[in-house]
GUTORKE-413062 format. One record per atom (N, C-alpha, C): residue number from 1; x, y, z; atom name; residue in three letters. Coordinates in nm, 4 decimals, always signed. Layout:
GUTORKE-413062
NUM:X:Y:Z:CA:Ala
...
This chain:
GUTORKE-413062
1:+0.0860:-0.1182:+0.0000:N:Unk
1:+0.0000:+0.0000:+0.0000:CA:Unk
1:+0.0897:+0.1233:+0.0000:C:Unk
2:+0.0467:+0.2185:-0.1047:N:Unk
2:+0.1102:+0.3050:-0.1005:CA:Unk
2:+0.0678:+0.4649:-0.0325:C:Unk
3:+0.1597:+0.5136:+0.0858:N:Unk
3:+0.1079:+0.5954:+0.1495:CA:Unk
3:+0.1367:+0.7483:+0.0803:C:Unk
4:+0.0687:+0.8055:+0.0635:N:Unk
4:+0.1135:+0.9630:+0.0122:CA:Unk
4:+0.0877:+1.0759:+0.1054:C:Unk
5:+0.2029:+1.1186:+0.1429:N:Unk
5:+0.1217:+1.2502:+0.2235:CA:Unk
5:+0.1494:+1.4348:+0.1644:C:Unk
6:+0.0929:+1.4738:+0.1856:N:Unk
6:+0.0423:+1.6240:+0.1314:CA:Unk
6:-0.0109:+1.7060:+0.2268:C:Unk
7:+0.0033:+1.8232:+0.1835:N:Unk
7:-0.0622:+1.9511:+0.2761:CA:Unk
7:-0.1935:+1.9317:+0.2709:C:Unk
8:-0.2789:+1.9686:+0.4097:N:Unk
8:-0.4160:+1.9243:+0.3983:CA:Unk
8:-0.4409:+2.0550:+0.3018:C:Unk
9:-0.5536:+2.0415:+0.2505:N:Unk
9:-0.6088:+2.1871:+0.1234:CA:Unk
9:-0.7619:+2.1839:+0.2213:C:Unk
10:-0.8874:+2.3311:+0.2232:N:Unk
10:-0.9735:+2.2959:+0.2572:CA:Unk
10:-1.1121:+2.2167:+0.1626:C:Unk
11:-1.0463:+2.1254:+0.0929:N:Unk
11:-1.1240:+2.0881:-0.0268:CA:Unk
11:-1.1117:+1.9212:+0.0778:C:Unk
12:-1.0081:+1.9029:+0.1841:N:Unk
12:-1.0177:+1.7689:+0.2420:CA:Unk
12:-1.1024:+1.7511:+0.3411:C:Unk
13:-1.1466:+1.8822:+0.4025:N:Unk
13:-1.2145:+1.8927:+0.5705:CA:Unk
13:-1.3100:+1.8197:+0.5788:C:Unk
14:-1.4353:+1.7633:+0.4790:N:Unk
14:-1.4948:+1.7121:+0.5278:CA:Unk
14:-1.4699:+1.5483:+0.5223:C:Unk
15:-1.3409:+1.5470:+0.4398:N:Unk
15:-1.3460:+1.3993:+0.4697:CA:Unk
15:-1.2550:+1.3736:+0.5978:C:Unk
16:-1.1674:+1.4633:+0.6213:N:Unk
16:-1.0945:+1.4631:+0.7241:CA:Unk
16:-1.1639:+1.4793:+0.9221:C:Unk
17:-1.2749:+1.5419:+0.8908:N:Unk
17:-1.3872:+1.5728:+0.9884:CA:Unk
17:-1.3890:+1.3767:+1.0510:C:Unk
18:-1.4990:+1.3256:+0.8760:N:Unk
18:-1.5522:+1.2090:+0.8892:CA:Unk
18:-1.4998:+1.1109:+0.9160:C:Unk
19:-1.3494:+1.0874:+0.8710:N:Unk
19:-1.2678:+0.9679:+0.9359:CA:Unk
19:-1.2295:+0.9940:+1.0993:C:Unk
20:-1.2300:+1.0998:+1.0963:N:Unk
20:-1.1860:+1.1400:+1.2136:CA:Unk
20:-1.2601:+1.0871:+1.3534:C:Unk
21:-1.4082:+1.1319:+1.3288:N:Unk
21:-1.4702:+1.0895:+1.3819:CA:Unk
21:-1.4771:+0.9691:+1.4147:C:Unk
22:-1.5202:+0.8528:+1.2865:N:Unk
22:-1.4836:+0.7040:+1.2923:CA:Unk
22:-1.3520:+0.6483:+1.3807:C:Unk
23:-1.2085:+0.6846:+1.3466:N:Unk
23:-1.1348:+0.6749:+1.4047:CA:Unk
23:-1.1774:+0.7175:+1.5888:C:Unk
24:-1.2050:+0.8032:+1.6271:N:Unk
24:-1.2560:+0.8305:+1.7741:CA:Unk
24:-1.3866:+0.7455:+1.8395:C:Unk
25:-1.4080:+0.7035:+1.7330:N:Unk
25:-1.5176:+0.6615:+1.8394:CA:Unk
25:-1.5041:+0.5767:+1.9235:C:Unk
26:-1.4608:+0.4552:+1.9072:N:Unk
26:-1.4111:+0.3656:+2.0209:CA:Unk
26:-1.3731:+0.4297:+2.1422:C:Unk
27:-1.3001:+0.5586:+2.1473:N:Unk
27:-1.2795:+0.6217:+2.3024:CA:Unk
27:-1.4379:+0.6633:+2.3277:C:Unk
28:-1.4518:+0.7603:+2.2456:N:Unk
28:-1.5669:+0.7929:+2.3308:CA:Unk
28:-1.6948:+0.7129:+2.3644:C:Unk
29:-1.6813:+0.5943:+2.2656:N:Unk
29:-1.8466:+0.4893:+2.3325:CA:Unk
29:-1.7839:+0.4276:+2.4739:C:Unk
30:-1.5924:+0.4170:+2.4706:N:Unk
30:-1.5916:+0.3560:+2.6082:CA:Unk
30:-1.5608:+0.4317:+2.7020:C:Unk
31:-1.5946:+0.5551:+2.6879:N:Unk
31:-1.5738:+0.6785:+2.7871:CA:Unk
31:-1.6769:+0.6670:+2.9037:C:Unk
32:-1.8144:+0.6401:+2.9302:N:Unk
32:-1.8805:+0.5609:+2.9959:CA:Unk
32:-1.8614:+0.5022:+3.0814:C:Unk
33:-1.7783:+0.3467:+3.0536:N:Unk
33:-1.7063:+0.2748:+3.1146:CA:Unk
33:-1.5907:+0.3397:+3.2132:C:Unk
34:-1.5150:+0.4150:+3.1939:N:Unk
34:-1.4493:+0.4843:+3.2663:CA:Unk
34:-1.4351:+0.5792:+3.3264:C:Unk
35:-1.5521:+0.6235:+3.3295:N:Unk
35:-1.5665:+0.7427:+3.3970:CA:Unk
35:-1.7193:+0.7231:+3.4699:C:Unk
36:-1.8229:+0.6566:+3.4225:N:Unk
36:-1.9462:+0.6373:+3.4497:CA:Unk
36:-2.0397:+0.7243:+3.3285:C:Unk
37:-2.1610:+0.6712:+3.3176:N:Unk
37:-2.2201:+0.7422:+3.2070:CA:Unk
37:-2.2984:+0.8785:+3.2378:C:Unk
38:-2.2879:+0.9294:+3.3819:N:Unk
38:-2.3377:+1.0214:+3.4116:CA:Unk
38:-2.2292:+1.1567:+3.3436:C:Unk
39:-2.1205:+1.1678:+3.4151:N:Unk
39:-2.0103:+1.2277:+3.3786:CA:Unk
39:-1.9606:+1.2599:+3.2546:C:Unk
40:-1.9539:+1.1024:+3.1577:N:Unk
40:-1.9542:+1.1064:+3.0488:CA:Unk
40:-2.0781:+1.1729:+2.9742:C:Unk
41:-2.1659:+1.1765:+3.0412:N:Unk
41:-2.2410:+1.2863:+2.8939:CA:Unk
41:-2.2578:+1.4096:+2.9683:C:Unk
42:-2.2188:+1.4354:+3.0763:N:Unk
42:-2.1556:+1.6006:+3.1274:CA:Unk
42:-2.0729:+1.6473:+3.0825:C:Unk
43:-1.9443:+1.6000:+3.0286:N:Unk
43:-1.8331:+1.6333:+2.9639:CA:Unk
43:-1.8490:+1.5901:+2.8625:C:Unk
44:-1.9375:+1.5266:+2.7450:N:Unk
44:-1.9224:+1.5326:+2.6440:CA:Unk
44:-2.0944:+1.5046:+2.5710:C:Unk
45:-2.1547:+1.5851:+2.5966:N:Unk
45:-2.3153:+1.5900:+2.5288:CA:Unk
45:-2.3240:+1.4997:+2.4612:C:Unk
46:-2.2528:+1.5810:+2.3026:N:Unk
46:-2.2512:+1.5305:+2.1829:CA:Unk
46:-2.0988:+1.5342:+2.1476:C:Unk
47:-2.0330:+1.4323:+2.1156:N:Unk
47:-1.9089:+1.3718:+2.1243:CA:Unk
47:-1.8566:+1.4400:+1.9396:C:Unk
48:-1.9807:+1.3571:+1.9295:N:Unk
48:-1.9618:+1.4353:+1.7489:CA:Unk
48:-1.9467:+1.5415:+1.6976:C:Unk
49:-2.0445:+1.6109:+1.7628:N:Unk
49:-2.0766:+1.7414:+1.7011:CA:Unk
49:-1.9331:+1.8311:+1.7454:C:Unk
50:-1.8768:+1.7919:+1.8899:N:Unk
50:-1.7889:+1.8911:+1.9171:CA:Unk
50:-1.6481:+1.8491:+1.9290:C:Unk
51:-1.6221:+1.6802:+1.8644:N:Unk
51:-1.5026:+1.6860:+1.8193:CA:Unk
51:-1.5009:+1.7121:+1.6666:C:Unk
52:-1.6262:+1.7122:+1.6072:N:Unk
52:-1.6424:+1.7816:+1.4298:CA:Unk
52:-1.5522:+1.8918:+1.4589:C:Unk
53:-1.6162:+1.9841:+1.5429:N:Unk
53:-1.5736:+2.1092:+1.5709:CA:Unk
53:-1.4199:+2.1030:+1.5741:C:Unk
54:-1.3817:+2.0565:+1.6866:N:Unk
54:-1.2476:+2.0920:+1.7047:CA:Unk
54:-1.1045:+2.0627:+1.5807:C:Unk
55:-1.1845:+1.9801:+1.5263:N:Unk
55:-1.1180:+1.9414:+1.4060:CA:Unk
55:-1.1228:+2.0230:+1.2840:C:Unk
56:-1.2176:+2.0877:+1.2677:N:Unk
56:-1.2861:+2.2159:+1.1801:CA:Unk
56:-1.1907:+2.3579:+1.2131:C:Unk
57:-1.1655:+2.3667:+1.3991:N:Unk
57:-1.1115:+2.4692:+1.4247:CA:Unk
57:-0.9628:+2.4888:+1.4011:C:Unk
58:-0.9182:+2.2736:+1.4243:N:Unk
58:-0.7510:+2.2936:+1.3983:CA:Unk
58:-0.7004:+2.3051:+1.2916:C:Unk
59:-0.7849:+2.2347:+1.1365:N:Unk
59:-0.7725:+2.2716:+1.0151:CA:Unk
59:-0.7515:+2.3999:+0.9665:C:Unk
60:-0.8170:+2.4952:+1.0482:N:Unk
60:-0.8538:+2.6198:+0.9873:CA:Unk
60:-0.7544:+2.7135:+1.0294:C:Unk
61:-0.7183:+2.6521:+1.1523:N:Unk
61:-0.6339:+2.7973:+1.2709:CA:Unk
61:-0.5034:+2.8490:+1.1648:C:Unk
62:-0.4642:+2.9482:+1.2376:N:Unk
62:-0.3399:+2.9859:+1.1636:CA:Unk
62:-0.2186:+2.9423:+1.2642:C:Unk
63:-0.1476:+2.9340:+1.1978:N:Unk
63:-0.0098:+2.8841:+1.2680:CA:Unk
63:-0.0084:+2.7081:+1.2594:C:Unk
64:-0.1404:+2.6558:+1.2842:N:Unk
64:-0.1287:+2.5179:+1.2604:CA:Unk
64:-0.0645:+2.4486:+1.1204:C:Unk
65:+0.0349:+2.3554:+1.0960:N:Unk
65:+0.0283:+2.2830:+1.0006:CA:Unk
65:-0.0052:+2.1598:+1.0093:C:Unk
66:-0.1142:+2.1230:+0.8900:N:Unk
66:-0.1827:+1.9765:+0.9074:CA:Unk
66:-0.1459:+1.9846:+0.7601:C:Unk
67:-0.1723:+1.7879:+0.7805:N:Unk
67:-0.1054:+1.7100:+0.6707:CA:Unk
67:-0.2011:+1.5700:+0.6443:C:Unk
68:-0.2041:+1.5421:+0.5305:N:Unk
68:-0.2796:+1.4524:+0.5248:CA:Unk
68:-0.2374:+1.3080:+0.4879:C:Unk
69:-0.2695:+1.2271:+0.5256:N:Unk
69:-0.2505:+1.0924:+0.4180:CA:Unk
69:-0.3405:+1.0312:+0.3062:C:Unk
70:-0.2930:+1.0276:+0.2160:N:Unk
70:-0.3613:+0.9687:+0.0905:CA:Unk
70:-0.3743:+0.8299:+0.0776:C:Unk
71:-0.4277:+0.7433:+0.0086:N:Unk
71:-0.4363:+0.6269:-0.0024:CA:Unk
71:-0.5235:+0.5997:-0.1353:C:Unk
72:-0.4763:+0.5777:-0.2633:N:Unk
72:-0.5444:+0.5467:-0.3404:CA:Unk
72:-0.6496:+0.6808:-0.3562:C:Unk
73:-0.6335:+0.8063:-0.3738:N:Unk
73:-0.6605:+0.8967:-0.4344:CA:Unk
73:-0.7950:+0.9452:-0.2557:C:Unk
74:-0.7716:+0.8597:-0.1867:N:Unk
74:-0.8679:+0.8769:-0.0887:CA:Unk
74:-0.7752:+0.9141:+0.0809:C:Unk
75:-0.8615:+1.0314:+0.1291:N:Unk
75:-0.7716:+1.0667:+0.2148:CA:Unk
75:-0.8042:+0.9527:+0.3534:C:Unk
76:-0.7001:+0.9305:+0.4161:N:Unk
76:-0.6999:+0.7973:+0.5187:CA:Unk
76:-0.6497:+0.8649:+0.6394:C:Unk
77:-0.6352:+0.9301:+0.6790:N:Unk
77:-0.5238:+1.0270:+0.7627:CA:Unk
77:-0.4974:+1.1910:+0.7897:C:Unk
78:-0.4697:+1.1995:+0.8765:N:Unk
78:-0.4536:+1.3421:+0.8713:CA:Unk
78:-0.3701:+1.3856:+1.0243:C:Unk
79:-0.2922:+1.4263:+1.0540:N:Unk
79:-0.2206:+1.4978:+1.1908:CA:Unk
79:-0.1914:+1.6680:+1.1527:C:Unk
80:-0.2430:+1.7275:+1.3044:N:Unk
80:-0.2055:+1.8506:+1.3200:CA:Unk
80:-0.0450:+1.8596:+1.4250:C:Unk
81:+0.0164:+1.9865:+1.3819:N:Unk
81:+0.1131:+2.0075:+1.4461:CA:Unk
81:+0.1059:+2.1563:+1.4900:C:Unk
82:+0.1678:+2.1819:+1.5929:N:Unk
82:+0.1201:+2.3272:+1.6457:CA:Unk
82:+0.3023:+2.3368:+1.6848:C:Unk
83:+0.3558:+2.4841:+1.6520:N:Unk
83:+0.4803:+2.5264:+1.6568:CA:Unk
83:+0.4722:+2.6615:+1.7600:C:Unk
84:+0.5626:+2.5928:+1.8355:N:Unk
84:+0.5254:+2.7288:+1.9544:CA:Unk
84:+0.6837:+2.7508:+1.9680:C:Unk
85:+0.7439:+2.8986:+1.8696:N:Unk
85:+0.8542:+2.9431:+1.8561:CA:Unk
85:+0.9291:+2.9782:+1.9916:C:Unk
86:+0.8233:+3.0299:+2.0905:N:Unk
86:+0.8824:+3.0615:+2.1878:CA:Unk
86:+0.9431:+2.9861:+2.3207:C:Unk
87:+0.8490:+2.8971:+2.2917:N:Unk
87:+0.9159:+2.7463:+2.3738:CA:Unk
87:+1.0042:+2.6789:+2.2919:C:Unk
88:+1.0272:+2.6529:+2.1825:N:Unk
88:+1.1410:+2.5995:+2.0970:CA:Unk
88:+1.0270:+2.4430:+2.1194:C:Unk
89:+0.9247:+2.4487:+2.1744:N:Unk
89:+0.8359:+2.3142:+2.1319:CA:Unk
89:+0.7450:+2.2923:+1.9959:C:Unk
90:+0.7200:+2.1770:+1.9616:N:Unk
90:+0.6206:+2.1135:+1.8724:CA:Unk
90:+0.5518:+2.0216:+1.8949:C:Unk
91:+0.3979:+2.0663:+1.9325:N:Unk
91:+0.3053:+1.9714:+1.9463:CA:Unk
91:+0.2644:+1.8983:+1.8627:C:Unk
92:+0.2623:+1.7316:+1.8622:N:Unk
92:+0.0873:+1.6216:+1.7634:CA:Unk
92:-0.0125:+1.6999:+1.8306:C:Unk
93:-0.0602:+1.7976:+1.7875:N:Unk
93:-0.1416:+1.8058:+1.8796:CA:Unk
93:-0.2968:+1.7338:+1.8333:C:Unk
94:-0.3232:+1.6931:+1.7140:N:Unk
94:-0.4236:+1.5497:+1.6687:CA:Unk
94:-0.3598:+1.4860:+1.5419:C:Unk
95:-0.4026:+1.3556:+1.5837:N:Unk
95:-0.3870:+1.2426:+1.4536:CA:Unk
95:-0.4875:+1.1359:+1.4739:C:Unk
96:-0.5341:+1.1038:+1.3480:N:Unk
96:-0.6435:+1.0210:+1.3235:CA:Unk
96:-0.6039:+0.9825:+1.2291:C:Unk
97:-0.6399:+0.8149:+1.1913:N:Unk
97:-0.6651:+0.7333:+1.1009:CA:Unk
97:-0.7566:+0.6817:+1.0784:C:Unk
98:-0.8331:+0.6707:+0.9700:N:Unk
98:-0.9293:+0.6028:+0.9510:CA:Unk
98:-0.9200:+0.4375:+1.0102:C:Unk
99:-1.0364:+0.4143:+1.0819:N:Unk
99:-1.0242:+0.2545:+1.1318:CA:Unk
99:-0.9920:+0.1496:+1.0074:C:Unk
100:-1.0306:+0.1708:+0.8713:N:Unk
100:-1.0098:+0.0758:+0.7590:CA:Unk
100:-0.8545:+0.1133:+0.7121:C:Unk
101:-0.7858:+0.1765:+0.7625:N:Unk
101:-0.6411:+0.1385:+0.7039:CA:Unk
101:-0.5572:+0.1820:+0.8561:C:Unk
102:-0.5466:+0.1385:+0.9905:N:Unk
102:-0.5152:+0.0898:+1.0926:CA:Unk
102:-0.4213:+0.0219:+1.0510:C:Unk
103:-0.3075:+0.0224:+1.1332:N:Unk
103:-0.2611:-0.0534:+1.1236:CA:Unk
103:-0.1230:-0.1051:+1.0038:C:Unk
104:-0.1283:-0.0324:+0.9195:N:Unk
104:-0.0996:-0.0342:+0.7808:CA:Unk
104:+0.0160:+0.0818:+0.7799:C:Unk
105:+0.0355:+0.1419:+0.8711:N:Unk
105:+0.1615:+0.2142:+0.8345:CA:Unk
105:+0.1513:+0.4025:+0.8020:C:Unk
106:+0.0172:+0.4220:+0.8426:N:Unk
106:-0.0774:+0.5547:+0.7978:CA:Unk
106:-0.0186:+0.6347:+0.9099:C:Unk
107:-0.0544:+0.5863:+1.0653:N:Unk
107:+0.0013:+0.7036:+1.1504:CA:Unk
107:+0.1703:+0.6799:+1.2084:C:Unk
108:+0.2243:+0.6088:+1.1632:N:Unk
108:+0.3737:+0.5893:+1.1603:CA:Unk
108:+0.4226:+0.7003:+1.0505:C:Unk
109:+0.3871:+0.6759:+0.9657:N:Unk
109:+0.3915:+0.8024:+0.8198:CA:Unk
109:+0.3901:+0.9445:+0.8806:C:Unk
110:+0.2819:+0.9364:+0.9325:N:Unk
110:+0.2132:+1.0912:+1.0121:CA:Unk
110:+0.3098:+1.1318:+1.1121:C:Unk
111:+0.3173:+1.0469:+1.1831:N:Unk
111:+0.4166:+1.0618:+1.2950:CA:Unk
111:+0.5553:+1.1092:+1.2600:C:Unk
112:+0.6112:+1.0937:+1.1299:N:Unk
112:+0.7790:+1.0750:+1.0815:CA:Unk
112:+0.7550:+1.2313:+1.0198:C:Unk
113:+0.6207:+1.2247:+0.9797:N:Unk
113:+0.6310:+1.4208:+0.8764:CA:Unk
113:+0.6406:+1.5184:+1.0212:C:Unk
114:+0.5494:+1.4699:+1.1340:N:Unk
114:+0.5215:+1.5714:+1.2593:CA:Unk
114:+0.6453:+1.5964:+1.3077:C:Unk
115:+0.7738:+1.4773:+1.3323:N:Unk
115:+0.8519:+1.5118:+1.3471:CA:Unk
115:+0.9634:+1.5924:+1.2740:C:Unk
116:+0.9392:+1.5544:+1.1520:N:Unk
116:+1.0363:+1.6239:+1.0757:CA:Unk
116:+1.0029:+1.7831:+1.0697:C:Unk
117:+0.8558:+1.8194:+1.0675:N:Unk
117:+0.8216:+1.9126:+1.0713:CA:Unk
117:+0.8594:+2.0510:+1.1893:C:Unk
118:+0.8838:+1.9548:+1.2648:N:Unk
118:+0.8941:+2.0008:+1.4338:CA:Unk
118:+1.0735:+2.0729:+1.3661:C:Unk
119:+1.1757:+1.9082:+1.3598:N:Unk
119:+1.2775:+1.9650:+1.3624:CA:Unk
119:+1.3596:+2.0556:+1.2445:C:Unk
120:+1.2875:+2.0817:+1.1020:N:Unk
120:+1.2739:+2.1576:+0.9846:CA:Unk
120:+1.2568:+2.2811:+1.0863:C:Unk
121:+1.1384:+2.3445:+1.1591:N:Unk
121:+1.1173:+2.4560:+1.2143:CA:Unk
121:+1.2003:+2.4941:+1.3319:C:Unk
122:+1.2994:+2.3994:+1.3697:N:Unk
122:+1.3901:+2.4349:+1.4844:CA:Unk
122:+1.3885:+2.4242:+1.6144:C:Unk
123:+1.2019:+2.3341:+1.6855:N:Unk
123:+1.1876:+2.2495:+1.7933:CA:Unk
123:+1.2756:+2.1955:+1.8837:C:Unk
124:+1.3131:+2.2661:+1.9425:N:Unk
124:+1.4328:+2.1548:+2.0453:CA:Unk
124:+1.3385:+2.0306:+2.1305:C:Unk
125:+1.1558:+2.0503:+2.1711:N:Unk
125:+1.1192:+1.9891:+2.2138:CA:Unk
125:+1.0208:+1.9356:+2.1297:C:Unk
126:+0.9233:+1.7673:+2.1261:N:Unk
126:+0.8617:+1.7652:+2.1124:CA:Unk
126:+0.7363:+1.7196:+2.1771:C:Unk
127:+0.6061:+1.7183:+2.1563:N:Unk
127:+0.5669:+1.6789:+2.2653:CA:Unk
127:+0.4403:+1.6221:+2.1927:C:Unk
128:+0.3634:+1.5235:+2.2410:N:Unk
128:+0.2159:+1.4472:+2.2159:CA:Unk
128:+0.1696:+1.3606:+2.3067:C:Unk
129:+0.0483:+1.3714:+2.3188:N:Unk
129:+0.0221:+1.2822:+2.4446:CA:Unk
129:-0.1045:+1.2132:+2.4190:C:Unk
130:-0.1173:+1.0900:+2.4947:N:Unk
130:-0.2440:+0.9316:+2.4152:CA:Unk
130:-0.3197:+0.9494:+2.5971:C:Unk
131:-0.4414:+0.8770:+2.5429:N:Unk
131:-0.4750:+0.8485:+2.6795:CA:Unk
131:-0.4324:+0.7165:+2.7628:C:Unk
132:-0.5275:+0.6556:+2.8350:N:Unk
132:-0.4937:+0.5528:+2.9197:CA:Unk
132:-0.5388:+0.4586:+2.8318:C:Unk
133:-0.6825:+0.5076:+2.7749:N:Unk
133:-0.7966:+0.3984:+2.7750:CA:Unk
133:-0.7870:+0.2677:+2.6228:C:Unk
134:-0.8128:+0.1960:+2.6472:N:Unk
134:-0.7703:+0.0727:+2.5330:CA:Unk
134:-0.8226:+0.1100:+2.3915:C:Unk
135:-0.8976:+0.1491:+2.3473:N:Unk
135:-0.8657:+0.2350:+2.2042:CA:Unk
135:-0.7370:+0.3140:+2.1805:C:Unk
136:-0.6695:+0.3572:+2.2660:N:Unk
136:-0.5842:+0.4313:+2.2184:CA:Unk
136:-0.4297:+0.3756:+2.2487:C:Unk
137:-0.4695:+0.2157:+2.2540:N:Unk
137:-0.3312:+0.1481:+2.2988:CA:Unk
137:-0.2256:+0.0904:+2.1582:C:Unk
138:-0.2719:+0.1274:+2.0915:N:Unk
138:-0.2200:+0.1123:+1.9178:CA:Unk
138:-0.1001:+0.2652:+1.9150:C:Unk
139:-0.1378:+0.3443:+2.0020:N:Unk
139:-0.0266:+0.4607:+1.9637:CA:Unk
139:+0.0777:+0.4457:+2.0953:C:Unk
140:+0.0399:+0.3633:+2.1651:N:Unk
140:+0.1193:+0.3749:+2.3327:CA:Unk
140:+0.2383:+0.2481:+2.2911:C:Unk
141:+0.1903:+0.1619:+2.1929:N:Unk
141:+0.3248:+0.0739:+2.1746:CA:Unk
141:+0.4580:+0.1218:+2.1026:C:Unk
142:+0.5316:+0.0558:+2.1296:N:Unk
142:+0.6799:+0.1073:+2.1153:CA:Unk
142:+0.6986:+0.0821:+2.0020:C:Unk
143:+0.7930:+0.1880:+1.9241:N:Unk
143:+0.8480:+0.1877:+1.8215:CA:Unk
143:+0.9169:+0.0796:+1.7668:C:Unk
């Protein structure tokens, strides 16, 4: 499989929104479970609607660079990076893969541009952070 990656354009957002979502959901249906379902829909109503959002907002922001992955003319991927000159840091600050190409080498790809990106801009630090919860134990294994 061949991975391609490119500058996101806003001609990708809504597919980048929609995998995105797919990719998340497993945390948030087992967000419930870990927290209780009261809590969980205190802190998160509608899971959709306002990680659509946040994904809408990081695409768009200025200063952010996001990047996408391609796959057969179809976007599979996408990570934001946030450059904060004054800390000499560079945040993941999101990456998503679509659940149908998991696995396959999509956010390893993502991961190698975020960094390069970081140290191209002169980052002495970098930084990204996963949760606890078992959906998100695919990014917590070791290189």
């Amino acid at each position: 499989m061949e991975i391609e990656l490119r500058a996101f354009s806003p001609d990708d957002l809504d597919a980048v929104v929609d995998l995105s979502l797919r990719a998340w959901e497993p945390l948030f249906t087992s967000f419930p479970g870990l927290v209780g379902a009261e809590l969980a829909v205190t802190l998160h109503p509608d899971w959709r609607a306002e990680q659509a959002q946040v994904v809408r907002d990081c695409c768009s922001a200025s200063g952010h660079r996001v990047e996408v992955a391609v796959v057969q003319d179809q976007v599979v991927g996408f990570a934001v990076v946030i450059l904060d000159a004054e800390t000499s840091t560079g945040e993941l600050h999101l990456i998503a893969v679509d659940p149908a190409h998991q696995g396959n080498g999509v956010a390893g790809s993502l991961n190698d541009w975020a960094l390069d990106a970081m140290r191209t801009a002169g980052m002495q630090m970098a930084r990204v952070g996963t949760g606890g919860d078992v959906p998100a134990a695919p990014s917590r294994r070791p290189a």
